[in-house]
Every structure is written in structure tokens, then in C-alpha cells.
C-alpha positions as CSV (number, residue, x, y, z in Angstrom):
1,X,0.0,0.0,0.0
2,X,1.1,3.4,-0.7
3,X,1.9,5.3,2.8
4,X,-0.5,7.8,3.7
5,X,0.6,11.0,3.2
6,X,-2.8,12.6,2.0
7,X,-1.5,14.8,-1.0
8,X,-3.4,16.0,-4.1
9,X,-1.5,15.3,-7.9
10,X,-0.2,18.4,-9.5
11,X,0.4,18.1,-13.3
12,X,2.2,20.4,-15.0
13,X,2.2,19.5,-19.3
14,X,5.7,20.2,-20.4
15,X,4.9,19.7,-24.7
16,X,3.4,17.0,-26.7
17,X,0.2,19.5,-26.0
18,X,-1.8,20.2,-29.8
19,X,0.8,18.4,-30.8
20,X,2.4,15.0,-32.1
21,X,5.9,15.1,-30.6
22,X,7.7,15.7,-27.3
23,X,5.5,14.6,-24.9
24,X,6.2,15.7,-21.6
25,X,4.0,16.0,-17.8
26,X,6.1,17.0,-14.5
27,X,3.5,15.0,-11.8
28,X,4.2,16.6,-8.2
29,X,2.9,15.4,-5.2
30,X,4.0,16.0,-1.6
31,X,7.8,16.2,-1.7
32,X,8.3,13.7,-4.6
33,X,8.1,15.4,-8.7
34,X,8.3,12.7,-11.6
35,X,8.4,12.9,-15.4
36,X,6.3,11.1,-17.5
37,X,8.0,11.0,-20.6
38,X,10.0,13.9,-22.0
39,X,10.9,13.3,-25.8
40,X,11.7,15.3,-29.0
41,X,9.8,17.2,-31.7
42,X,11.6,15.0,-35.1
43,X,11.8,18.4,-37.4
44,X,14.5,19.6,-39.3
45,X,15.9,21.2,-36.2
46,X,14.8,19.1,-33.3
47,X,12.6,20.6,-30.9
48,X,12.3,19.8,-26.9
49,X,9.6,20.5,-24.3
50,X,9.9,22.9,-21.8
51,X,12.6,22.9,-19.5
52,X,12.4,21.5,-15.7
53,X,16.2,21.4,-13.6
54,X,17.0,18.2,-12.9
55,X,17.5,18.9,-9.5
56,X,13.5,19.0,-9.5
57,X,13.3,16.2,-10.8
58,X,13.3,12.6,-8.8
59,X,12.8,10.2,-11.4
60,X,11.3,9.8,-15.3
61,X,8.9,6.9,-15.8
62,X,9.3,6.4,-19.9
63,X,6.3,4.8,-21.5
64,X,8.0,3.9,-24.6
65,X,10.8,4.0,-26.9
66,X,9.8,6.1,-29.6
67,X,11.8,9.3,-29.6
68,X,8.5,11.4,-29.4
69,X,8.2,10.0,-25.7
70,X,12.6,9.2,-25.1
71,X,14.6,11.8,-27.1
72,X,15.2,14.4,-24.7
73,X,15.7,11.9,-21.7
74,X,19.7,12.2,-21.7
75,X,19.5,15.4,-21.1
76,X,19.3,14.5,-17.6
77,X,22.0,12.4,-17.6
78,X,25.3,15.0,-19.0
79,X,25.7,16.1,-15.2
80,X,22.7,13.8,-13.3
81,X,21.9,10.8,-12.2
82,X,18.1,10.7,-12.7
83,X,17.1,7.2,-12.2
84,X,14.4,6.3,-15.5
85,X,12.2,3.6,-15.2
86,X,10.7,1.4,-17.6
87,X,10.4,-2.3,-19.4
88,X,13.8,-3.8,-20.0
89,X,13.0,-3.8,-23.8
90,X,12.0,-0.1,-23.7
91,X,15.8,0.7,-23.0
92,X,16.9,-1.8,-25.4
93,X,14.8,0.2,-28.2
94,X,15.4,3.2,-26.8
95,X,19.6,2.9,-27.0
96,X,18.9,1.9,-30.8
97,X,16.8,5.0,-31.7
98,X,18.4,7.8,-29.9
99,X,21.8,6.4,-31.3
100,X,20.7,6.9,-34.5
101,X,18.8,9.7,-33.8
102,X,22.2,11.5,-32.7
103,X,23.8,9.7,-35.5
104,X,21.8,11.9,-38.3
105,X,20.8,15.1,-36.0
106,X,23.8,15.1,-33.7
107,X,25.0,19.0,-34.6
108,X,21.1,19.9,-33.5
109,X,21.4,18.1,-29.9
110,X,22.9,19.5,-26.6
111,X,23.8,15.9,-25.8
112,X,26.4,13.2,-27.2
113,X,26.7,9.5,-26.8
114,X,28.3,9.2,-23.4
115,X,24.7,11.1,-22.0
116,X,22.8,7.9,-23.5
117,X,25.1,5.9,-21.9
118,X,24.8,7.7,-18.5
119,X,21.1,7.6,-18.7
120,X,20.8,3.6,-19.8
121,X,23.4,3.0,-16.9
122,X,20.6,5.1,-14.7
123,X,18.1,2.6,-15.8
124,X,15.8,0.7,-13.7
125,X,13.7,-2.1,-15.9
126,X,10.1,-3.3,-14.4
127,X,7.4,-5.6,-15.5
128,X,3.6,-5.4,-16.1
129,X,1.3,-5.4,-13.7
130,X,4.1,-5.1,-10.3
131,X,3.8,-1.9,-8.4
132,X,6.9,0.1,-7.5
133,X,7.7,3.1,-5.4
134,X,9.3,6.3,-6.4
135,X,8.9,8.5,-3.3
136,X,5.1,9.7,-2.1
137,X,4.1,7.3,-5.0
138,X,3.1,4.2,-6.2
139,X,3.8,3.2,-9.9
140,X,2.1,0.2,-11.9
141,X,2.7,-0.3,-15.7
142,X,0.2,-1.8,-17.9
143,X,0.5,-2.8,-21.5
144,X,-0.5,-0.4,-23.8
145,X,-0.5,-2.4,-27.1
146,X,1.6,0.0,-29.0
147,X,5.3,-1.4,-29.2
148,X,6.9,-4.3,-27.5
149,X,7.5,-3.0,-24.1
150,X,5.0,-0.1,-24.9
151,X,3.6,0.8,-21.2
152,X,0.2,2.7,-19.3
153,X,0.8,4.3,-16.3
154,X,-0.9,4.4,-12.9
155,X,0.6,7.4,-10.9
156,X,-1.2,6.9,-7.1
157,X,-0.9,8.3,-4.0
158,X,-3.0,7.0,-0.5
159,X,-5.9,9.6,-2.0
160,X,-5.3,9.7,-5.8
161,X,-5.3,7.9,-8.9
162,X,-3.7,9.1,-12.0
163,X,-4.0,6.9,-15.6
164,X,-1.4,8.0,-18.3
165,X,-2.6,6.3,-21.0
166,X,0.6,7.7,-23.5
167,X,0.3,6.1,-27.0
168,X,-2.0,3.0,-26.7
169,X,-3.7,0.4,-29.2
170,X,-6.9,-1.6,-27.6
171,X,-7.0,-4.2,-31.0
172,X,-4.7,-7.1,-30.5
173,X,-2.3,-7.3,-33.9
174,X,-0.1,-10.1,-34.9
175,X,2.4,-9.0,-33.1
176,X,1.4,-7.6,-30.2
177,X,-1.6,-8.3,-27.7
178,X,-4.4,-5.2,-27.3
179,X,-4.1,-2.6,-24.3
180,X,-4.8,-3.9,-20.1
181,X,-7.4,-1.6,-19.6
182,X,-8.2,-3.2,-15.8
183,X,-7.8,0.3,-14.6
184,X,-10.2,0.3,-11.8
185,X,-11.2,3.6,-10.1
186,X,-9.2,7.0,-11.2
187,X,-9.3,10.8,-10.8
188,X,-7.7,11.4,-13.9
189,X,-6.9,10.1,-17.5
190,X,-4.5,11.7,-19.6
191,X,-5.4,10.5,-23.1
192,X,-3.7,10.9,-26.5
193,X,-5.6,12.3,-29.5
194,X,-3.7,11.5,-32.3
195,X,-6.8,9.8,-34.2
196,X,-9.4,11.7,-31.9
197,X,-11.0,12.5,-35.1
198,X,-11.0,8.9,-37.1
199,X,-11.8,5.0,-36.9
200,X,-9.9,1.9,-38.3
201,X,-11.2,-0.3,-40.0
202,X,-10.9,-4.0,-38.6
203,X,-7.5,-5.3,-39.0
204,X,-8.4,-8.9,-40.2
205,X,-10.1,-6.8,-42.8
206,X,-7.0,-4.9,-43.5
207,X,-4.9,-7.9,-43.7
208,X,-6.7,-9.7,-45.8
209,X,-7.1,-7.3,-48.0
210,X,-2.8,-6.7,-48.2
211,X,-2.7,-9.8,-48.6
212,X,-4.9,-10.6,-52.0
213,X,-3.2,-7.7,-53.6
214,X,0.8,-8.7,-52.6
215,X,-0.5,-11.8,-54.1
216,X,-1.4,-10.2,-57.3
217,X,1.4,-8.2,-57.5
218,X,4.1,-10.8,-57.3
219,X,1.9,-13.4,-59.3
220,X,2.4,-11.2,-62.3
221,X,6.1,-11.1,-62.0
222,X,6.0,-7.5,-59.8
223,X,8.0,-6.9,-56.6
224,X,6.4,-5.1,-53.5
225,X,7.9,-2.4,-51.8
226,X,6.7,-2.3,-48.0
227,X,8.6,1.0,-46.2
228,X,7.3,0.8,-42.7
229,X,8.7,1.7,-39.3
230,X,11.9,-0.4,-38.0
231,X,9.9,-0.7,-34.9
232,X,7.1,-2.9,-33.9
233,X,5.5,-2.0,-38.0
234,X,8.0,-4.1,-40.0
235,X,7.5,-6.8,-37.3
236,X,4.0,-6.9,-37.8
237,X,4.1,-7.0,-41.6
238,X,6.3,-10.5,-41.2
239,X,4.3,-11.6,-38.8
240,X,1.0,-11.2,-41.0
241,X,3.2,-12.6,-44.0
242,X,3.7,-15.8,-41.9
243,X,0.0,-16.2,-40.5
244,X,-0.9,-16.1,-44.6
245,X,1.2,-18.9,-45.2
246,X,3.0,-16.2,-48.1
247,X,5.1,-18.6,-50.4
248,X,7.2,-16.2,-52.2
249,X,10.5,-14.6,-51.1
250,X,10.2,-11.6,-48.6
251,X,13.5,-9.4,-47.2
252,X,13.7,-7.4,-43.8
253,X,16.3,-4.3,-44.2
254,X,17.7,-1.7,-41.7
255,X,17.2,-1.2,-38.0
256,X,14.2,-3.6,-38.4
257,X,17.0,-6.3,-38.2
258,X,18.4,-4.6,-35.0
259,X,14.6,-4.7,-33.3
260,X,14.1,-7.9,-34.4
261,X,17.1,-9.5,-32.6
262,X,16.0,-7.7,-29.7
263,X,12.5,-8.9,-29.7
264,X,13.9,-12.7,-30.2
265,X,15.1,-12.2,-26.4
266,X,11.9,-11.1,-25.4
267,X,9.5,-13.2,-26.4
268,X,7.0,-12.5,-23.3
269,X,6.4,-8.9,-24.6
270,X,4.8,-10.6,-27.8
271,X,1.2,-12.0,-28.2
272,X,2.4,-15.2,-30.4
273,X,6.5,-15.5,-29.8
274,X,6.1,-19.2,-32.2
275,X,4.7,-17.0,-35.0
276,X,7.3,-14.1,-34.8
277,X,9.9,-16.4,-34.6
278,X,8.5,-18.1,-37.6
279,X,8.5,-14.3,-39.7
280,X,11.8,-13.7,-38.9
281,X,13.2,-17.1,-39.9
282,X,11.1,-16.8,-43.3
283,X,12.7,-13.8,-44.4
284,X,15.9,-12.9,-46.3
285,X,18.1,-10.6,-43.7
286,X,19.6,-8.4,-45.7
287,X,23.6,-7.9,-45.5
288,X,25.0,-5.6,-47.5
289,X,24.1,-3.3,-51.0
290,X,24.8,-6.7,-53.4
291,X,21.9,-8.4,-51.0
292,X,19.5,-5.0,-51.4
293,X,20.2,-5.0,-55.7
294,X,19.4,-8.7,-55.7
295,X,16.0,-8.3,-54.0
296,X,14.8,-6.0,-56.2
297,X,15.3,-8.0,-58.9
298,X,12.7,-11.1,-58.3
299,X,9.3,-11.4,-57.4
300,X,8.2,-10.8,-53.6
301,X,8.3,-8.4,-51.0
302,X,10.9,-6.1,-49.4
303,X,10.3,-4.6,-45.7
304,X,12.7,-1.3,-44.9
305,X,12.6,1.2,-43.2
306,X,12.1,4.4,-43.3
307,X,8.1,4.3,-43.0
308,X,7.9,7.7,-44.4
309,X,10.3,7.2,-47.1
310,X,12.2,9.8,-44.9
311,X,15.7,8.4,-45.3
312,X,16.7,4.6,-44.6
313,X,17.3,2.2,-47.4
314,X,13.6,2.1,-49.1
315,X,14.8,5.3,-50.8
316,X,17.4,2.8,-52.6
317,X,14.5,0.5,-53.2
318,X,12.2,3.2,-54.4
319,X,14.8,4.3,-56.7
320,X,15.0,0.2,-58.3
321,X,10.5,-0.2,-57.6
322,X,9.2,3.1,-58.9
323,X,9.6,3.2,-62.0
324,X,7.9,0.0,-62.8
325,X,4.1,-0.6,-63.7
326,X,4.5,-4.2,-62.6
327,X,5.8,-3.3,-59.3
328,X,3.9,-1.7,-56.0
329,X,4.5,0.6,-52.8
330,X,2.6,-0.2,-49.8
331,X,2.5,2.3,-47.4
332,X,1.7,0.3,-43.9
333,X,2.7,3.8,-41.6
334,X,1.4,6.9,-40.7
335,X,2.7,9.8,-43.0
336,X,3.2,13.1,-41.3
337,X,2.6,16.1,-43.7
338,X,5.6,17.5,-46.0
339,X,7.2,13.8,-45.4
340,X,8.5,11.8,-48.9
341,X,6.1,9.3,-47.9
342,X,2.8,11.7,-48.0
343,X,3.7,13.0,-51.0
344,X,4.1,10.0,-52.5
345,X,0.3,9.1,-51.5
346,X,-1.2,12.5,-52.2
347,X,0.4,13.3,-55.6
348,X,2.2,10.0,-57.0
349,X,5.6,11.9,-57.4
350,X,8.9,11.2,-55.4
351,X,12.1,12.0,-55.7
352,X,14.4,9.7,-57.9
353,X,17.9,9.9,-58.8
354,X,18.0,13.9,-57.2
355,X,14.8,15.0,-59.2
356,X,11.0,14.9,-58.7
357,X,9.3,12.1,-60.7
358,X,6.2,10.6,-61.1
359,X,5.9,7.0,-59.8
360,X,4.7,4.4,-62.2
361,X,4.5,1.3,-59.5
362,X,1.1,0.8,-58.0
363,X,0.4,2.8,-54.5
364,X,-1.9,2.2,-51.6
365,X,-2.0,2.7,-48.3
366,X,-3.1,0.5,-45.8
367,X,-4.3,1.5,-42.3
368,X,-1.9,-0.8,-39.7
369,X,-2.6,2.0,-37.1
370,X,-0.7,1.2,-33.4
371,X,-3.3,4.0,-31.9
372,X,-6.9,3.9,-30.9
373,X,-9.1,5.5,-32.9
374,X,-12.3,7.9,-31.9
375,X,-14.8,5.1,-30.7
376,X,-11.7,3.6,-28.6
377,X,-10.5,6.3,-27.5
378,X,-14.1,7.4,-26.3
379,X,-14.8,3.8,-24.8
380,X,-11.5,4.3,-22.5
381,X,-13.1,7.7,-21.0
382,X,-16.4,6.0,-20.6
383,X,-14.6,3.6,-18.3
384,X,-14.2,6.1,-15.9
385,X,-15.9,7.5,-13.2
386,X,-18.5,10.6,-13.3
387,X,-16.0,12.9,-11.6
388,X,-12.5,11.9,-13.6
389,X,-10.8,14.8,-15.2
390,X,-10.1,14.1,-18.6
391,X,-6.9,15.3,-20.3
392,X,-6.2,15.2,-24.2
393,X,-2.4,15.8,-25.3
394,X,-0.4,14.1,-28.2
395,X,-2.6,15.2,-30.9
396,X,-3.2,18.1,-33.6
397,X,-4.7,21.1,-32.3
398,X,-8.3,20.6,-33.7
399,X,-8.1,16.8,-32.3
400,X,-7.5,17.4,-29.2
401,X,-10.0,20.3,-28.8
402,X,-13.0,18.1,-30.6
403,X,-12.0,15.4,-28.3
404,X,-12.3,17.0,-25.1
405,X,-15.6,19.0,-26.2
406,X,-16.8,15.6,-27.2
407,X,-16.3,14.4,-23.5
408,X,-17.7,17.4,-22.5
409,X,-20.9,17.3,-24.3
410,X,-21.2,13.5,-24.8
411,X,-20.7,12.4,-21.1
412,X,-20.6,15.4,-18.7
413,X,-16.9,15.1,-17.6
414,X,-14.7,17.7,-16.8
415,X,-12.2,17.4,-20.0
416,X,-9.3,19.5,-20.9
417,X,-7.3,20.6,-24.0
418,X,-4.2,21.7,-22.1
419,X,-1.5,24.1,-23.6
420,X,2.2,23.9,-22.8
421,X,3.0,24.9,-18.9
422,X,-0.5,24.9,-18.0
423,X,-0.8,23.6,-14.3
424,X,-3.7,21.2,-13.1
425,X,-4.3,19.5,-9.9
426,X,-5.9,16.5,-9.0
């Protein structure tokens, strides 16, 4: 039981507030302040929520590995000790991204390798579903069906409850089982809106779907182009190649191949470990640039990062695919605005060989969301209790305001739309 000390929750929203990127909440109760999250804006200059000294700060719980929730965490870590807790494969992922992510941006960031270091080495891994302390409070982490490793967060004290939902997927996928939503009682939800505004479509619908046209594609000699996301996406996409029983050949590139070592030592984090182990033994790793030329060059399908065509070795496969009738480009990711990968679905042009051309392979885009969508996302609030504050971040602007009016109007709760350093209390 959590000691009884009798203090209220403050919550202060750092970023990721009308916004997709650096999520951030300083959570203060008593004598004991913790982060929940504290990532990145990914823009051509990166950008970081707003500051809080680490001497303020006693821990950061992390909820995932995605550098909108983990790229600003080492900046805790170039003169502190801030412990960070999270799953053990959250750290794993996280090492992989934000070394790449100082890799390409390092001349942006006020930190360097030896701060991700410092900060993995502050590290302090926990499972599902086991409460742990960090000063006045009490900590649980529940699946959130994002990622492998992806986590919800119960912040409680003797007399609160707070749910931190972060980014979270209630449909089971191939990969990964759905959201623990056994919340029980809380004072407070703070939800993402990223779809607040849309619904998905089933996935077995969307599977099968992918499925009949690959099948069509490479049956009439084309090869199919799948950029998705190195992590938990391009998993998926094996996974659902395997559960189809595809004959043909298939080949996983980039950092998917990194992940997908990582998730071979975790098999607990996944919803069918046989079956993932299956995709990744079915598939062609690729090696090297005499590996990539080869794969281009027979029927199948090719999974590589980057999911928005934004760098990563599917421009090199785009450059080989494009330009063929016979050939196809499934988009399987979300494609932020002014990305390679939206334009490529909104106007049919990329750029090839340095110049803008139109793309004569088939395109199509096929919704493999890892987020709720509106009718989830309203069923999660409806959970709750008639006096729960409700709190929208991690969405566009007109999301998150049409979510929390929809709250508002649709089930009488108090429900926010907060803006960057705007305090609340529990």
C-alpha cells in the first residue's frame, strides 16, 4: 500500500500538448516530482519540451521508446543521475533510436553519446502489472499495445489515482496483444488524441485485404515495396506474412533487423512469440548493397525502413520499384505532412535519382494504425468514473480540442485541451 501522506496530484504539461511530438507532464505530489515521458519534436531542427532542472526532478517513468516519448531523456543524464524507469525492452529500443537519432541530428542536440550511456546505466527495468515506489508514489505499468515493451501508467498516491494512457492500441495485432485496460477507479486520464478525429477499420479486414493484392502483385512477375517503421511496423508485416502462409521470397532491411534481434530475447512482450519467430526465420536478412540489388530484382516483397520514405534504405529500393508498372509501394505507416512518404500518396511523385518524378508502380496505403481511434478512445473515457478529469495531449490542435468537447458534451466530464506549462491538480 502506498503510505499515507494525503497529497493532491499536480500536473504540469511540459509539450506534446496540440501536438504530435515531445510529450512531456512533471506529476508533483507531496515532496516527490516525476516525469512522464520527455521526448523530441523530429523536425528539421529538433525541438524539446519545456525545461524542468533536474534537481526538481526525482525520477522519469518512460512509457515507450519512440523518440517522441525518449529523445530528450539524456538530457538528464550530462551532469545527473536521474534514475528512468521502464520495461527492459523499452531501454533496449530506446539505446537503438536515440543512437541513431544523434547519429543523423547530432549538430542539433545539446547531448552526445556518453549522455545515452549515462542515462541507460541510470536505468531501472520493471514488468507489467508489479507496483513500485518512487517516493510519495506508487507506480504500476500496464500494456498499452503500441510497441513491445510499450507501457500505461498508474501514478497513485494514498488519496489519488492518476492513468497515463501515453500512446495505446486496444486491437490485438499479430504481433502484439491489445491494451490492459483493468484500470479500476481514477481521478484522472491523460489520453492521446492522435486519431481523436477517425476510426480503423478492422484489421483482419486490412490484412486480408494486403494480402490478396501482394499476391497479385508478385503473381504477375511485380516486386512489393513495403517501407514501414523499424519498430514494432515491419514486425507486424512478417508476422502477417507468416499467418498467410506467403510462399514467395520476402526481405527485412535496416534497423528492423536490430529490433528484431531484440525482440527474439523477449518473447514475453509478444502475443504469439512461435509466430514471430517463424516471420523472422522466413525472411531474407539483408547484409549488404549486393543483398539489397538482388532483392529487387525477383518477385516478392521487401520490408525497410524508413516508413515515411524519410531516409533509410527504401529510398534505394524506391529508386529500383518506382519506376515499374509491374511493381507496388505499400504504405503500412502513418505519413506526417511534408514527409517523402505523404507526397508519395497525395500526388504519386517522389524524388528519384535527385529529381522529382512521377511514380509508375502501383500505390496504396493501408491503415496498420498502433493507436486507438475515436470510438476507442471514447470507450476508454467511458470507463471512468463521473468525476475523472479528462486530459487530451499528443494530438493536432483541432483533435484534441474536438476530443475534449466531445467528453464534454457526450458524457458530462470535466475534459481539458491543455496548452504547454499549464498547471492542473488532482
Amino acid at each position: 500500500m502506498v503510505d499515507r501522506i494525503s497529497k493532491n496530484i499536480v500536473i504540469r504539461f511540459l509539450g506534446g500538448t496540440q501536438e504530435v511530438g515531445r510529450s512531456a507532464i512533471a506529476v508533483k505530489s507531496g515532496e516527490t516530482q516525476i516525469l512522464l515521458d520527455y521526448g523530441v519534436m523530429i523536425d528539421h531542427e529538433p525541438g524539446f519540451p519545456m525545461h524542468i532542472p533536474p534537481r526538481e526532478v526525482d525520477a522519469i517513468v518512460l512509457s515507450h521508446a519512440h523518440l517522441d516519448h525518449s529523445g530528450s531523456v539524456p538530457l538528464f543524464h550530462i551532469k545527473s543521475k536521474t534514475p528512468v524507469y521502464g520495461t527492459p525492452i523499452t531501454f533496449e529500443i530506446t539505446r537503438i533510436l536515440i543512437s541513431d537519432f544523434i547519429k543523423l541530428s547530432g549538430y542539433y542536440l545539446p547531448y552526445e553519446y556518453i549522455d545515452l550511456q549515462n542515462m541507460l546505466n541510470c536505468s531501472e527495468s520493471q514488468k507489467y502489472r508489479e507496483p513500485f515506489k518512487i517516493g510519495d508514489f506508487q507506480i504500476e505499468f500496464l500494456n498499452a499495445g503500441h510497441i513491445p515493451g510499450s507501457a500505461q501508467t498508474i501514478v497513485e498516491t494514498d488519496k489519488k489515482r492518476l492513468l497515463y494512457t501515453s500512446d495505446f492500441n486496444v486491437m490485438g495485432t499479430r504481433l502484439l496483444n491489445g491494451a490492459d485496460q483493468s484500470y479500476g477507479d481514477v481521478d484522472a486520464i491523460i489520453i492521446e488524441g492522435t486519431y481523436a478525429n477517425e476510426d480503423h477499420m478492422e484489421r483482419r479486414e486490412v490484412e486480408k485485404t494486403f494480402i490478396e493484392k501482394i499476391n497479385n502483385v508478385v503473381e504477375r512477375g511485380g516486386t512489393v515495396l513495403v517501407p514501414a517503421f523499424s519498430v514494432g511496423r515491419s514486425q507486424e508485416i512478417l508476422c502477417i506474412l507468416a499467418a498467410h502462409h506467403f510462399e514467395y521470397p520476402v526481405s527485412i532491411d535496416g534497423m528492423a533487423e536490430d529490433v528484431n534481434e531484440i525482440l527474439m530475447r523477449y518473447p514475453g512482450f509478444l502475443r504469439d512469440p512461435d509466430l514471430f519467430m517463424e516471420s523472422v526465420h522466413m525472411a531474407d536478412w539483408i547484409k549488404g548493397w549486393k543483398d539489397r540489388r538482388m532483392a529487387t530484382r525477383k518477385p516478392g516483397v521487401i520490408v525497410s525502413p524508413a516508413g515515411m520514405l524519410k531516409g533509410g534504405n527504401a529510398v534505394f529500393y524506391m529508386s529500383k520499384i518506382a519506376g515499374r508498372s509491374e511493381n507496388a509501394i505499400y504504405m503500412v505507416s502513418f505519413q506526417i505532412p511534408g514527409t517523402p512518404g505523404h507526397e508519395l500518396l497525395t500526388s504519386k511523385r517522389c524524388i528519384i535519382g535527385g529529381k522529382m518524378s512521377t511514380v509508375k508502380a502501383e500505390i496504396e496505403h493501408f491503415d496498420f494504425t498502433s493507436h486507438c481511434g475515436r470510438a476507442q478512445l471514447l470507450d476508454t473515457v467511458r470507463k471512468a468514473g463521473s468525476d475523472t478529469k479528462i486530459f487530451v495531449m499528443h494530438g493536432a490542435e483541432e483533435n484534441c480540442q474536438e476530443l475534449s468537447k466531445s467528453i464534454r458534451e457526450e458524457m458530462g466530464l470535466e475534459a481539458f485541451s491543455p496548452t504547454s506549462g499549464e498547471v492542473f491538480q488532482v
